[in-house]
N, C-alpha and C positions, 0 to 999 in steps of 0.2 A: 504494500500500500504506500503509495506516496508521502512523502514527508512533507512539512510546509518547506523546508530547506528548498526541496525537490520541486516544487511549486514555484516557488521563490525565485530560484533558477531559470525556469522554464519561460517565466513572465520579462524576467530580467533578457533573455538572449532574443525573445520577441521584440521586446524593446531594443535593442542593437542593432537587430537588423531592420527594424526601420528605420531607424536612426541613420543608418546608411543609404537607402530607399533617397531618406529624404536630402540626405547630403548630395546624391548625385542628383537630386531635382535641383537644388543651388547652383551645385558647376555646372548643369547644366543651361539654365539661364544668365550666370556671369560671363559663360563665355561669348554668348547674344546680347548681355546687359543695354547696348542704347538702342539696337532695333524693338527690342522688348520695351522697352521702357516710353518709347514714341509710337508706340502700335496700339492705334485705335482699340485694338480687339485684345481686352484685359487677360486673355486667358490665363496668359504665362508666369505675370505677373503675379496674378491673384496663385499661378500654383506655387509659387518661391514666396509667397506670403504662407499658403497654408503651411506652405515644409518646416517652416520656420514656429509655426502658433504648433505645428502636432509635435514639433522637437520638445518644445517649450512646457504641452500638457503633458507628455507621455514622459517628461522627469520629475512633474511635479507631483505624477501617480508614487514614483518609485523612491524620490528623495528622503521618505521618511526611514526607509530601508535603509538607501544607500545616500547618505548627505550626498556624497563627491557631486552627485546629478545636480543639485540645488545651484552650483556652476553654469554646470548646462543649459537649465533652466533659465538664468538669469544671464545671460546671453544670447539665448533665443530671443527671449523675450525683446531685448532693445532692439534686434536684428527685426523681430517682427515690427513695431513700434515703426521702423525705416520703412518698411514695404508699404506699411497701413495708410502710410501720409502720401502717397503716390499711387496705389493699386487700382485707385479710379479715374486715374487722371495722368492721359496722355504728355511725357515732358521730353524735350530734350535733353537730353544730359552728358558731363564734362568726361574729361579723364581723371578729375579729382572724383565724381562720384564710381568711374570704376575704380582706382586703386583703394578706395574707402570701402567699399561693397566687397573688394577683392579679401583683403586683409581680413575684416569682420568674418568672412566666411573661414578663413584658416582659424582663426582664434576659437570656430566651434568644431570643428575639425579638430584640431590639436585636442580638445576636450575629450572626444568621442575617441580617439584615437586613442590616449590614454589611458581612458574606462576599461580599455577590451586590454591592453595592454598589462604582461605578463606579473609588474612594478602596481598597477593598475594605480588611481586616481586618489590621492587623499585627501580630505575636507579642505585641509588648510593649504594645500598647495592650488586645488579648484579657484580658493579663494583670492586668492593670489593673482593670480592667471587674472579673476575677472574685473580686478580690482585696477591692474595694470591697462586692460583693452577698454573700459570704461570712457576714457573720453573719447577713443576713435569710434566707438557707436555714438556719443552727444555730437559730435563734428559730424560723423556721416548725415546724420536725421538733422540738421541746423542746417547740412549743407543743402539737401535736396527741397526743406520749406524756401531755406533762400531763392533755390532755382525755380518750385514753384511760384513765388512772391515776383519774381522778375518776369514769369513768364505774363504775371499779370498786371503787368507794367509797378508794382511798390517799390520794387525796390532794382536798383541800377546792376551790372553783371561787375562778379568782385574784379576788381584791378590786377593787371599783373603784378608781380614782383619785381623789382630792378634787376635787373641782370649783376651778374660779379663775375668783371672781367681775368678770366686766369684762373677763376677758383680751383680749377679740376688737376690745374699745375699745384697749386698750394696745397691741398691736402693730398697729394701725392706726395709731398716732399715731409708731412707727419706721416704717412700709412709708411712707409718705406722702415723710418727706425722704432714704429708700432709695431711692427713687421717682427725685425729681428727680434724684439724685445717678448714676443710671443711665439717666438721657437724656442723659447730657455724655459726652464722648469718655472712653475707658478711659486711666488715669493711677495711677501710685504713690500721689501722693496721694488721690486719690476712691475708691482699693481702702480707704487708710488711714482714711477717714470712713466708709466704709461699716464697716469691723471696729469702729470703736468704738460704731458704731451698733447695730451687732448684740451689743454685749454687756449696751444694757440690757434685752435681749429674755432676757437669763440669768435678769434677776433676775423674769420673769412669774412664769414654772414653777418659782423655785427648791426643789431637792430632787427636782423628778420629772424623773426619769431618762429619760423619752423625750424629750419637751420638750428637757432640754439635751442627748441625742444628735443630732437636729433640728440646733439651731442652733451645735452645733460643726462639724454637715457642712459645713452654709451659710458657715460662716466660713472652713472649709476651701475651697469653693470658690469664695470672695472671694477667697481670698489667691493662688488657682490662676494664673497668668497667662494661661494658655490658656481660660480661661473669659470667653467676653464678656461684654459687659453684656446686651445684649439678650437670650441663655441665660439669664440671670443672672435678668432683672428677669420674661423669660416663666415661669422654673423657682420662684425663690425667693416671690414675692409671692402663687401659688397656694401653694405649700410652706404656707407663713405664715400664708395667710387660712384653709384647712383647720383645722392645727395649733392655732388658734387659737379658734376653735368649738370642736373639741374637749377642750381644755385648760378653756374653760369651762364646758362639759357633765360634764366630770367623767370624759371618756372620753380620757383623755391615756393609758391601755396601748396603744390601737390606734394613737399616733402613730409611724409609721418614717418613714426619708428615701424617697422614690420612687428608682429604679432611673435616672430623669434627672438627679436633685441628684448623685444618688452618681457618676456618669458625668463630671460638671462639677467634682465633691471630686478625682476619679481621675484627669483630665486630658481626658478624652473628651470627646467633642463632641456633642450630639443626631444621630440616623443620619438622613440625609435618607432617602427610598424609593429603592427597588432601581433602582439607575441614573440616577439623577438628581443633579444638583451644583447646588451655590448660586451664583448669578452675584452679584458684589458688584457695587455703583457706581462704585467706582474704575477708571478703566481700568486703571490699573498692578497696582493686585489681582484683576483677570480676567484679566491673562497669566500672575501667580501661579497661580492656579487652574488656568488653562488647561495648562502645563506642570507641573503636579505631576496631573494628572487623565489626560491623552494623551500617547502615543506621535509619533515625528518624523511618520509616513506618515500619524495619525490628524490633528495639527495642520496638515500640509502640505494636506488635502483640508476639514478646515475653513476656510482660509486661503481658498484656491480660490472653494468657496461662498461667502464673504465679500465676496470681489471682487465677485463674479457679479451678488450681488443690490445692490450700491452701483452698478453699474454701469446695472442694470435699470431 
């Protein structure tokens, strides 16, 4: 006879794989986002709404089970909040509302991704996560009523940004000994070279506000201790080399932190895929992992196989 565990279970992996259902309803409308979005005939829109409001109920069934969903939840939610204020009304829209839409959609991703994941989701790191993507859904949904409000003559289309001529030379010439400073082992002191490296990247953009929201995440997640370097040097040096074309083109409105910086500012770690772990080089940091990842009877059959094939 069935356990409630067993039940529990059953309802939970229901919930996942919708949860995935509805994730590829999303990319699949991001990757259409402005024909959809200017197309008289709501259909598509209204479905990356629903995907969004059934993500959003079907964690709020579960959360009392599992907090980690209350994440979940609470991220849909604002995601849905973006679609609601647009779902009936035909808009053109910029390249700031796709990288804003783009992002939003990884930040529940990266959630979902997690849950199933072998490490799976804990309350307080959920928290974390949503604490950090928080204003890039108030910005996305402020951005799209702006663009509604203009469409109807209230309000003027935002101004570009000034261009900064060279910038892409200039922070090349920090990424370079950012660089080497992130192939050495992680230390007190090479976080402390790196912060002071990153503050003459203040002075590229100074005055523009995306630009130095950017590079205080990055310094935020310098100073994180749980952020490697290697996170570090894969996340920040594209960060950087983007941000940094654009700062010279003059299109510094569309610079945000991606949903991986802010993950690394927050404490979070990049989400390997669903069920898979990182083996480190160390042996002594593979029995880490190995005992914070498995149970006694999962490690004791690992152990088994181990022998088996040393012996073969």
């Amino acid at each position: 006879m069935p356990t409630d565990q067993d039940q529990y279970r059953k309802i939970f992996g229901i919930f996942m794989e919708e949860a995935q259902e509805h994730l590829n309803t999303l990319e699949t409308g991001l990757k259409n986002l402005p024909a959809i979005m200017a197309d008289s005939d709501r259909e598509e829109i209204t479905a990356m709404y629903r995907a969004a409001h059934s993500l959003k109920g079907g964690a709020a069934m579960l959360m009392k089970d599992v907090p980690s969903l209350s994440s979940i939840n609470k991220v849909s939610k604002r995601l849905e909040d973006c679609f609601k204020s647009v779902k009936d009304t035909p808009i053109k829209i910029d390249s700031t509302t796709q990288t804003l839409s783009n992002k939003g959609y990884e930040v529940i991703k990266n959630l979902i991704d997690r849950c199933q994941s072998a490490s799976g989701l804990s309350p307080q790191m959920g928290e974390k996560i949503v604490v950090a993507s928080l204003p890039l859904y108030e910005k996305l949904e402020n951005h799209l009523q702006a663009l509604m409000s203009g469409k109807a003559g209230a309000k003027p289309p935002e101004k570009p940004a000034a261009a900064v001529p060279g910038a892409s030379a200039q922070v090349m010439k920090v990424l370079k000994p950012m660089l080497q400073l992130l192939k050495q082992p992680a230390s007190a002191a090479s976080r402390q070279q790196l912060l002071k490296l990153s503050l003459y990247l203040t002075t590229i953009g100074s005055g523009i506000e995306p630009w130095q929201n950017l590079v205080k995440t990055i310094q935020v997640a310098i100073k994180n201790p749980q952020s490697s370097y290697k996170d570090l040097a894969n996340t920040v040096v594209k960060e950087l080399q983007q941000a940094g074309k654009l700062l010279e083109a003059g299109k510094a409105n569309i610079i945000t932190p991606s949903a991986a910086l802010q993950q690394l500012a927050s404490g979070a770690q990049p989400a390997a895929a669903a069920g898979e772990i990182t083996i480190p080089a160390d042996p002594k940091e593979v029995v880490k992992v190995l005992l914070k990842t498995f149970n006694k009877k999962q490690l004791q059959a690992i152990a088994q196989l181990l022998i088996k094939h040393i012996k073969s």
